[in-house]
C-alpha positions in Angstrom: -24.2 -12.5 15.2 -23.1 -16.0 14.9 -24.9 -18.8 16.2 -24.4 -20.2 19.5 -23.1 -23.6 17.6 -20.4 -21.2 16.5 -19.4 -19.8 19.4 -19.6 -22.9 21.5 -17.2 -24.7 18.9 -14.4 -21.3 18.3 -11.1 -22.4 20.2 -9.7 -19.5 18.0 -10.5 -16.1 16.7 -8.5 -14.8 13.9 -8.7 -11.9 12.7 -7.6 -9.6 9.8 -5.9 -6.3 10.4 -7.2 -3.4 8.2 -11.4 -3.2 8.0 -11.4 -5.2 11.6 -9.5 -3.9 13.9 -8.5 -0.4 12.3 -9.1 1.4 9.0 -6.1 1.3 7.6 -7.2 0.9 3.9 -7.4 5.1 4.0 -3.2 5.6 4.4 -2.8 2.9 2.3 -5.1 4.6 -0.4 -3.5 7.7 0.1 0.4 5.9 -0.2 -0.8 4.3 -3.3 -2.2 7.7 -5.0 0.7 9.6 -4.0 3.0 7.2 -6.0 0.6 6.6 -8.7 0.9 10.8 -9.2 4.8 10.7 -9.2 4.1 7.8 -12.0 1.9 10.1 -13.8 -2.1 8.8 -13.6 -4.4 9.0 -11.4 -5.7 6.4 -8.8 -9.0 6.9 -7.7 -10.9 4.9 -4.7 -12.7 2.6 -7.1 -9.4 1.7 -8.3 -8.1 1.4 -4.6 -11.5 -1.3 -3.8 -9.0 -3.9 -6.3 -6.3 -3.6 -3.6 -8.1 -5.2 -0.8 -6.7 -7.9 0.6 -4.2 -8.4 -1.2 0.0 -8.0 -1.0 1.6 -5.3 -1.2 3.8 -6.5 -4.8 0.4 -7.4 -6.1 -1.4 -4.0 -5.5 1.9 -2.4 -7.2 1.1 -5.2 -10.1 -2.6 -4.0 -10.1 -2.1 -0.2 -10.1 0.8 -0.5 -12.4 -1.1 -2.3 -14.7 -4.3 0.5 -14.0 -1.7 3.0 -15.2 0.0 1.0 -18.1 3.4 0.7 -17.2 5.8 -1.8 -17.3 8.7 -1.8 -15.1 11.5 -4.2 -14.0 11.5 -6.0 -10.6 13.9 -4.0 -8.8 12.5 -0.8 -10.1 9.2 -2.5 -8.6 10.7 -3.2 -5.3 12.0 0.4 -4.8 8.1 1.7 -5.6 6.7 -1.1 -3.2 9.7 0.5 -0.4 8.9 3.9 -1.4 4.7 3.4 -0.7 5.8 1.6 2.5 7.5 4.6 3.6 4.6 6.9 3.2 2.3 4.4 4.1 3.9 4.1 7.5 4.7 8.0 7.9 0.8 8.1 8.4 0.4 5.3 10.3 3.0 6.6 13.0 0.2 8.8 13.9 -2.0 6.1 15.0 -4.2 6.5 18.2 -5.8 4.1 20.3 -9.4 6.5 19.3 -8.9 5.0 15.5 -10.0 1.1 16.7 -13.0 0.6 15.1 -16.4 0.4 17.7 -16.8 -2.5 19.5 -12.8 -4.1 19.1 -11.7 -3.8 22.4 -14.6 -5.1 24.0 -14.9 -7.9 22.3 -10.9 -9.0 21.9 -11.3 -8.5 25.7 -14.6 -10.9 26.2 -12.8 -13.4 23.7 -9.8 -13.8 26.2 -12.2 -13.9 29.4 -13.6 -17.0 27.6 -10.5 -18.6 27.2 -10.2 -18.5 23.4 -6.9 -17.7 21.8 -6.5 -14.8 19.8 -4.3 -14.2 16.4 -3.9 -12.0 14.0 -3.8 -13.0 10.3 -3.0 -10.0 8.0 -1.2 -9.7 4.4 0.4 -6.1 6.2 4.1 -6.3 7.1 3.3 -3.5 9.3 0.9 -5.3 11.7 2.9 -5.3 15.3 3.5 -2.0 14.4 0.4 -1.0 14.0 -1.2 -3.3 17.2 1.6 -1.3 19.4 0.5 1.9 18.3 -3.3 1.2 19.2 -2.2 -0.6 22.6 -3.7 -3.5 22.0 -1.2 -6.4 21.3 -1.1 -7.9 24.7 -4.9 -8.9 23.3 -3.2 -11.3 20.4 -1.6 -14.6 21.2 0.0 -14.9 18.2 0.1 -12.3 14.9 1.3 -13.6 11.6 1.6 -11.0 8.8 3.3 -10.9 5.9 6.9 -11.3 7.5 5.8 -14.4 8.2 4.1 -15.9 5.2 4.6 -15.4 1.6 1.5 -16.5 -0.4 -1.1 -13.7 -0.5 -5.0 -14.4 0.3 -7.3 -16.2 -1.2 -4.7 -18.9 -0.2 -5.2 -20.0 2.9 -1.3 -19.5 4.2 -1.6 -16.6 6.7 -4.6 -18.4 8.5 -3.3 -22.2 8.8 0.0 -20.6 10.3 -1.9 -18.8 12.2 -4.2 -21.9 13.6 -0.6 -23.8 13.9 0.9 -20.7 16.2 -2.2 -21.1 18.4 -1.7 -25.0 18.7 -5.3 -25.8 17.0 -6.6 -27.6 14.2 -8.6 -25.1 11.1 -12.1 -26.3 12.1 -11.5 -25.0 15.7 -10.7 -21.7 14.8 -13.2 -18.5 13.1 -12.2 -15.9 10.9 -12.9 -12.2 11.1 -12.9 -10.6 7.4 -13.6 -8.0 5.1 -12.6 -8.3 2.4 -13.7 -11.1 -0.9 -10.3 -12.6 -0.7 -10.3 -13.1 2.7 -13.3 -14.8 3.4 -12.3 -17.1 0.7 -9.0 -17.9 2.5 -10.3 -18.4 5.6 -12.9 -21.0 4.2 -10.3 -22.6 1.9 -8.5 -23.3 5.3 -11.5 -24.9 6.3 -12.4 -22.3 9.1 -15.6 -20.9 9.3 -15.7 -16.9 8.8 -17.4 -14.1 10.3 -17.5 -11.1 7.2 -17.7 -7.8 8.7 -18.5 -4.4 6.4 -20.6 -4.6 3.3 -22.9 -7.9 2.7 -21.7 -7.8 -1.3 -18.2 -8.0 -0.6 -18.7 -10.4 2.0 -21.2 -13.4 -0.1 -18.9 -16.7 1.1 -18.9 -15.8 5.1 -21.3 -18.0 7.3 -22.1 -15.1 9.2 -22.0 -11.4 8.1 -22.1 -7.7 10.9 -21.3 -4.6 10.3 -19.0 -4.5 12.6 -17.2 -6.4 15.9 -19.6 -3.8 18.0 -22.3 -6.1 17.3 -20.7 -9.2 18.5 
């Protein structure tokens, strides 16, 4: 759990999308395998661990280049659309059930103690997916990645989202993951909560399993 120096310091909590909140990274996985088999390979879950994190055109770079295959950009952008499509046929049957434990709770103790909330994800599906799981009247601001264009480890998505909340980096925690994230969130100069799996998770100040224990 983070240290009461922490705590007492947040002005802002922001927070990744998929791993966090929800387990996404499953439809994703299967979007990515479905198109990988109309390319002709396989794509396995190890291969899917690369993707975390990371944008959407750069897990099409990373899994094209899994299956060694070269294609031009606009055939790339029709097989990023084309995974989008699937990826959000399964996410359209999103319930509230599928936050992961603890979420609610503690997005809802968060705003009782006046700390502003954002969401900092690479997904251009976020609001989507926060209005399927009834919770985006939790988030004062979300920033995806309709709103920024550098992927993480760069610190884009999280400075925009400290600007959006009105507060400097150092006032704000992030809630990650994944590798990438954590190190964006510390190369905004924020300090960062890793959730999941210690190895993954080696640059965060603090490391749960989960927000259930927070």
């Amino acid at each position: 759990m983070p240290d009461n120096s922490m705590l007492k310091q947040m002005k802002g909590a922001i927070f990744d999308l998929d791993g966090v909140i929800v387990d996404t990274a499953k439809y994703h996985y299967l979007a990515w395998r479905s198109l990988a088999s109309e390319l002709g390979f396989d794509f396995t879950e190890a291969d899917n661990e690369r993707l975390k994190g990371v944008s959407r055109m750069r897990s099409l770079d990373i899994l094209l280049d899994i299956g060694g295959l070269e294609f031009t950009e606009d055939e790339k952008l029709a097989m990023a659309d084309k995974k989008n499509r699937l990826y959000v046929d399964y996410i359209s049957r999103l319930e509230e059930s599928e936050l992961l434990p603890g979420v609610r709770e503690y997005l809802n103790r968060l705003r009782g103690c006046g700390i502003s909330i954002a969401l900092g994800s690479a997904s251009k599906n976020a609001q989507f997916i926060l209005d399927k799981l009834n919770i985006a009247g939790l988030f004062d601001a979300v920033v995806d990645g309709n709103k920024v264009s550098r992927a993480k480890p760069d610190p884009e998505v999280f400075l925009t989202a400290a600007r959006e909340l009105g507060l400097q980096p150092y006032e704000c925690v992030v809630f990650e993951d994944a590798e990438a994230g954590v190190a964006a969130g510390k190369a905004a100069g924020m300090q960062v909560v890793g959730t999941g799996r210690p190895e993954a998770l080696s640059g965060a100040d603090v490391i749960v399993s989960g927000l259930h224990e927070l």
